[in-house]
C-alpha positions as CSV (number, residue, x, y, z in Angstrom):
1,X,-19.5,-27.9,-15.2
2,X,-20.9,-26.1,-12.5
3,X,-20.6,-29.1,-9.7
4,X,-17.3,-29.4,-11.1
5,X,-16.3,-25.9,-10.0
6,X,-18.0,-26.3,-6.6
7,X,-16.6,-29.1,-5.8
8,X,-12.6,-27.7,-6.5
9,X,-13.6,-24.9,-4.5
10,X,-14.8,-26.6,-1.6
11,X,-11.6,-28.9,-1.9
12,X,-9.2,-26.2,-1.4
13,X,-11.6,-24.9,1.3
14,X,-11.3,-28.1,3.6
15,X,-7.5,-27.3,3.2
16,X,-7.8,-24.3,4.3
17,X,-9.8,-25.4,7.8
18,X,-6.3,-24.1,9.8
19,X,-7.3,-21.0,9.4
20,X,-11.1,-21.2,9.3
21,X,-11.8,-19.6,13.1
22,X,-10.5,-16.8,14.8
23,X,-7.8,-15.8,15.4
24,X,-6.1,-16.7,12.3
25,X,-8.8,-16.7,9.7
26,X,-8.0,-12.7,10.7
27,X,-4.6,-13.1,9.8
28,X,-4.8,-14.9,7.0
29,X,-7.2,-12.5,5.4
30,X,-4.3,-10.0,5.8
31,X,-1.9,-12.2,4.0
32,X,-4.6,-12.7,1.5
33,X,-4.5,-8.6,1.2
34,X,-1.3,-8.4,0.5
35,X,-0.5,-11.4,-1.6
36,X,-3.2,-9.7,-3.8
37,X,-1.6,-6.4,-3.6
38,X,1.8,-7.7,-4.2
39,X,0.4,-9.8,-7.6
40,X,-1.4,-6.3,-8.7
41,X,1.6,-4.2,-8.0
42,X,4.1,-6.9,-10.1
43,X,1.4,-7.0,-12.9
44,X,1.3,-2.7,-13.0
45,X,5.1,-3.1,-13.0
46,X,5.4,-5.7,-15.8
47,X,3.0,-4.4,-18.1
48,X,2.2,-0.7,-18.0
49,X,5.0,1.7,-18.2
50,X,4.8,3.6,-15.0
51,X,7.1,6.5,-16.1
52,X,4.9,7.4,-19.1
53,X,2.0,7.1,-17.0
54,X,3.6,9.7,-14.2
55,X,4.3,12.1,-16.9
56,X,0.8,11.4,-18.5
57,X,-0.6,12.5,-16.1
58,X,1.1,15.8,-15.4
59,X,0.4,16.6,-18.4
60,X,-3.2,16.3,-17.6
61,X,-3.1,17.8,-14.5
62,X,-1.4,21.1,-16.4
63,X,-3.9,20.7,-18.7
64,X,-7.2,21.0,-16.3
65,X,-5.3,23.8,-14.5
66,X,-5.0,25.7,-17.9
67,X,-9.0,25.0,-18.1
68,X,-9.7,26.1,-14.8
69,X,-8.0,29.5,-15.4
70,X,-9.9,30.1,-18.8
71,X,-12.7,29.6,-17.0
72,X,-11.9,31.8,-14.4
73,X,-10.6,34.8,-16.9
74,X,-12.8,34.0,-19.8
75,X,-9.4,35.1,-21.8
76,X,-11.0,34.1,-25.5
77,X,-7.3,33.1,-26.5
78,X,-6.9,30.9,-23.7
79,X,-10.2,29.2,-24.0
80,X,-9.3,28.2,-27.9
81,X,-6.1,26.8,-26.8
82,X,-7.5,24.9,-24.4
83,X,-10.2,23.9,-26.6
84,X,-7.9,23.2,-29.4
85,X,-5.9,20.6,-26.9
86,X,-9.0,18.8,-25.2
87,X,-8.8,16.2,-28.1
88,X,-5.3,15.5,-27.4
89,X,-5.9,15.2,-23.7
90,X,-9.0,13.4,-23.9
91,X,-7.0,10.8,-26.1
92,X,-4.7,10.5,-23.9
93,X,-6.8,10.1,-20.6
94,X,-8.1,7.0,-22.9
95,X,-4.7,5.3,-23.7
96,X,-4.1,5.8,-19.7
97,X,-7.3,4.2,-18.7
98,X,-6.6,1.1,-21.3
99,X,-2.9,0.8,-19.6
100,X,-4.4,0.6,-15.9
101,X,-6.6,-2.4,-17.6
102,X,-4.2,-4.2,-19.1
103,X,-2.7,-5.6,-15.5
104,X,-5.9,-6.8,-14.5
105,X,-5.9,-9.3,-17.3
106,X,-3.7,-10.9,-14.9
107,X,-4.9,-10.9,-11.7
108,X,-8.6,-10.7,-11.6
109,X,-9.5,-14.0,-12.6
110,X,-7.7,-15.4,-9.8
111,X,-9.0,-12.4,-7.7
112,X,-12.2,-14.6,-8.2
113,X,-11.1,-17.5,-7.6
114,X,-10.0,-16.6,-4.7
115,X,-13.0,-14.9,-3.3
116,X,-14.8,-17.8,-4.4
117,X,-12.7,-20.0,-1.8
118,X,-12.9,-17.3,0.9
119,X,-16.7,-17.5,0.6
120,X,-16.7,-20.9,1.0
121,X,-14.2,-20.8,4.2
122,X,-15.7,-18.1,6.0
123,X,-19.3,-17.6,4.5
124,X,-21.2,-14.6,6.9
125,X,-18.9,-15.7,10.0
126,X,-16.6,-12.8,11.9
127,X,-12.8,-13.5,10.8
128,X,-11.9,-10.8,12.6
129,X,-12.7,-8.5,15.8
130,X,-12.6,-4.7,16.4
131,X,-11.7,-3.8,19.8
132,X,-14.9,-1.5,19.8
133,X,-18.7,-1.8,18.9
134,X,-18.4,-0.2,16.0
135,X,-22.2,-0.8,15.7
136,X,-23.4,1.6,18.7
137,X,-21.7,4.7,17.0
138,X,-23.0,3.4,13.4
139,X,-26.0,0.9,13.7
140,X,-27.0,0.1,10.2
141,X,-23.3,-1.8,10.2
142,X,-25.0,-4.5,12.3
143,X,-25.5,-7.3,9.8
144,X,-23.9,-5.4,6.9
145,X,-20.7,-5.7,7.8
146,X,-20.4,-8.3,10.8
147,X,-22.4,-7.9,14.0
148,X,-21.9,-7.7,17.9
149,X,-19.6,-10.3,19.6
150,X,-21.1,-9.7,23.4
151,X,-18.0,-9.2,25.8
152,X,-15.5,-8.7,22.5
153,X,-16.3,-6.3,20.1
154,X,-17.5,-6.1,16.7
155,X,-17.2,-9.1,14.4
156,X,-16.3,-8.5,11.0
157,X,-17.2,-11.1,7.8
158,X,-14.7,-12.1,5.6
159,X,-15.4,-9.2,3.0
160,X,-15.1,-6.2,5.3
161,X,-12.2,-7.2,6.8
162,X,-10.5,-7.9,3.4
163,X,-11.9,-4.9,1.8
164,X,-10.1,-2.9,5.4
165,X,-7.2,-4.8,5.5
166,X,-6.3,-4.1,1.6
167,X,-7.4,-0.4,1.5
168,X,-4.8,0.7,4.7
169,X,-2.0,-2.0,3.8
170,X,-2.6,-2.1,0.2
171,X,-1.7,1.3,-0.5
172,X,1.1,1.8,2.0
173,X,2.6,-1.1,-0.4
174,X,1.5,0.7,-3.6
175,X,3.0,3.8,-2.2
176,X,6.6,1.8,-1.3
177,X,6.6,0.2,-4.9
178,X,6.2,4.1,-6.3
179,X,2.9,3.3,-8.0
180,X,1.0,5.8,-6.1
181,X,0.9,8.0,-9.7
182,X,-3.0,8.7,-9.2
């Protein structure tokens, strides 16, 4: 079953030789970011119910500022009501936490799948180059997260530049789609 696996993966990574050196295997990583943000953000939208979730979560947020001020005062009357509602808040931080699962059902199989196939393109290659040496200012980068391309910069694997690429553009696409509710 195994072999089986490996060998689908490394089909669809001979397909994927295009984009296997620089500078596309950089671009394509950000595609790859985005498709994967896009299929995430249409998943949220599909199956959790955004609204409820906003209001949720004001809810909380009232509630913890509540907490913080009977801590503060150590008003007895405001420490039992706040007391009295940590069940109900605490319940409802759980249903909120099972809602933000429920998209990944979805997506994180093929999330998998997909790094799977990346690995197999791009193994511990740079996909991508930083216009600096990001190692001389942080050394213990070297090797972690890509290493020194003499005359060009700092080369970044497959993973890094992924992980950079999603956390700026990822969220500015989050953000557009109103899903920034966190």
């Amino acid at each position: 079953m195994q072999d089986i696996f490996a060998d689908i993966i490394n089909s669809i990574a001979t397909l994927l030789d295009p984009v296997a050196s620089m500078p596309n295997s950089a671009w394509f990583i950000v595609l790859v970011s985005v498709s994967l943000a896009l299929v995430s953000i249409i998943a949220t939208k599909l199956l959790t119910d955004v609204e409820e979730m906003k209001e949720n979560m004001e809810r909380i947020k009232e509630w913890q500022a509540k907490a913080n001020e009977a801590r503060k005062s150590q008003d007895p009357r405001l420490l039992q009501e706040v007391m009295d509602s940590q069940s109900q808040i605490m319940s409802l931080q759980g249903k909120m936490m099972s809602a933000r699962c429920k998209p990944m059902l979805i997506y994180y199989i093929p999330f998998l799948l997909i790094f799977a196939v990346l690995a197999a393109v791009y193994g511990n290659t740079a996909v991508a180059i930083l216009p600096f040496n990001a190692q001389d200012a942080l050394p213990f980068l070297d090797g972690w997260m890509g290493y020194n391309v003499p005359g060009a910069g700092f080369g970044m694997t497959y993973f890094w530049w992924y992980l950079l690429s999603s956390l700026g553009l990822g969220n500015l696409i989050r953000k557009a789609a109103g899903l920034q509710i966190m």
